[in-house]
N, C-alpha and C positions, 0 to 999 in steps of 0.2 A: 631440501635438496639444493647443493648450490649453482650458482647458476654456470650455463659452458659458456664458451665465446661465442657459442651462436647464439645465445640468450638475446634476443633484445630486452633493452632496459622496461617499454612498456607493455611487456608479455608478463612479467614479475608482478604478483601480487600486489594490490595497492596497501601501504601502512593500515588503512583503518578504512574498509571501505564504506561501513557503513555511517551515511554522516546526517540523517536527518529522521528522527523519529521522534512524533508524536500522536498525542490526543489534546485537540482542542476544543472550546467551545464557539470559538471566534471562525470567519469564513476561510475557507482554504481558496491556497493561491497555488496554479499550475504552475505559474512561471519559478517560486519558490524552491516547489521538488525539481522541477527540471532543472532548472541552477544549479541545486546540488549534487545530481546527479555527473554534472560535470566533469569528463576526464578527456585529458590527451591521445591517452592511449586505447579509448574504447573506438570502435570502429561501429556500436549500436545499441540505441538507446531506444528501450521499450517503458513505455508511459502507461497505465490505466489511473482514470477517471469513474468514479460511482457516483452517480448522479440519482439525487431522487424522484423517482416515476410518477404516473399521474395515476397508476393502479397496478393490484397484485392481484392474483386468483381468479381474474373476473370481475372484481369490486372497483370501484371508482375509490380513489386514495387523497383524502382531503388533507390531511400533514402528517407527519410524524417526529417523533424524538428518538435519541440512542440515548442510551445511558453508559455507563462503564461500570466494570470494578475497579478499584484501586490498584489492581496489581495489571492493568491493560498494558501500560507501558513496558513494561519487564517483559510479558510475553510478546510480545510486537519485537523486542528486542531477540528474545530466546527463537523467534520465526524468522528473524531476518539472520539472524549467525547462523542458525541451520540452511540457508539460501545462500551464503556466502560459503561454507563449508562444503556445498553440494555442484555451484558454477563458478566459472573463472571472471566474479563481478570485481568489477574495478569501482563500482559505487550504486550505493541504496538509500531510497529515503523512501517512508510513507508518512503519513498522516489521514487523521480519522478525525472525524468531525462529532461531535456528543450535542446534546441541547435540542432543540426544537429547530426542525427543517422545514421547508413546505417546497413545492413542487417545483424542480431544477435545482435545487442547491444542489452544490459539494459534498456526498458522506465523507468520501475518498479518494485518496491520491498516490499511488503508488510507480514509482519508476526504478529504472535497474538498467546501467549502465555495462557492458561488457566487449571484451576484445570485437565479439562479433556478433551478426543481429539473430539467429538464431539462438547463440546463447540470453542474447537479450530478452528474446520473447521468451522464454523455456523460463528464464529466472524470473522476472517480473509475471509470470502467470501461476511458478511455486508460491509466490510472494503475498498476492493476491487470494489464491485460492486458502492458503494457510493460516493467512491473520482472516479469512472469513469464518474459518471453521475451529482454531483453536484461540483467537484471543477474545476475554471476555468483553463483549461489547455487544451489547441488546437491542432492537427494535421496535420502539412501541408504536403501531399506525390505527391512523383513526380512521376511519371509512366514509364514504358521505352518506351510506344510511343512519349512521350513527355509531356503527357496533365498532369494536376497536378487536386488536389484536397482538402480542407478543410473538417477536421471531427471535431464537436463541441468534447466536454468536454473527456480528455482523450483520 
């Protein structure tokens, strides 16, 4: 649709919102994605942070690794276009951490920039919840009685 004369210029979709995805093994930087999430025209920007606990179920939680598939990034992408498809974001970045963590690191980083902060919350909680549950990226935790365990996706 084109735009009318009431349009303001920063209510228009942004060219390419989404401008930061990955999977790394190296430490993630907050200040990175929020940088990127950078726009003029958004009026609020919603941030989440997954940080590694010090226990799951009950159990005392001594470290843990992710692992990936090879195709994480693609899906992380096909999660994040469905999240720009669905709100009026003006910019998206995540990042995931793989490799061997131990107690307060960074797994995750996700923010989402939009005209307004309800859409912002609403988008980065799609964002969030969706790269937990459909991109491939594994759990493995070790427990300090010893026993270990597998959690599927995120």
């Amino acid at each position: 649709m084109a735009p009318t004369e009431h349009d303001h210029p920063g209510e228009l979709r942004a060219r390419d919102p989404i401008q930061l995805l990955a999977v790394r093994e190296t430490p993630l930087s907050i200040d990175e994605v929020f940088r990127a999430v950078g726009d003029d025209a958004a009026g609020g920007t919603a941030l989440f942070v997954g940080t590694v606990r010090n226990h799951d179920g009950g159990a005392d939680v001594d470290k843990l690794g992710y692992s990936c598939h090879p195709t994480a990034e693609a899906e992380m992408r096909r999660v994040a276009e469905k999240v720009v498809a669905e709100y009026p974001v003006r910019a998206l970045a995540a990042v995931h951490r793989v490799g061997d963590l131990t107690v307060g690191d960074l797994a995750v980083v996700v923010a989402v920039s939009c005209p307004h902060r309800g859409e912002a919350f609403e988008a980065c909680r799609k964002l969030i919840d969706d790269l937990k549950h459909e991109v491939p990226i594994w759990k493995h935790q070790t427990f300090s009685d010893g026993t270990e365990e597998w959690v599927g996706a995120c």
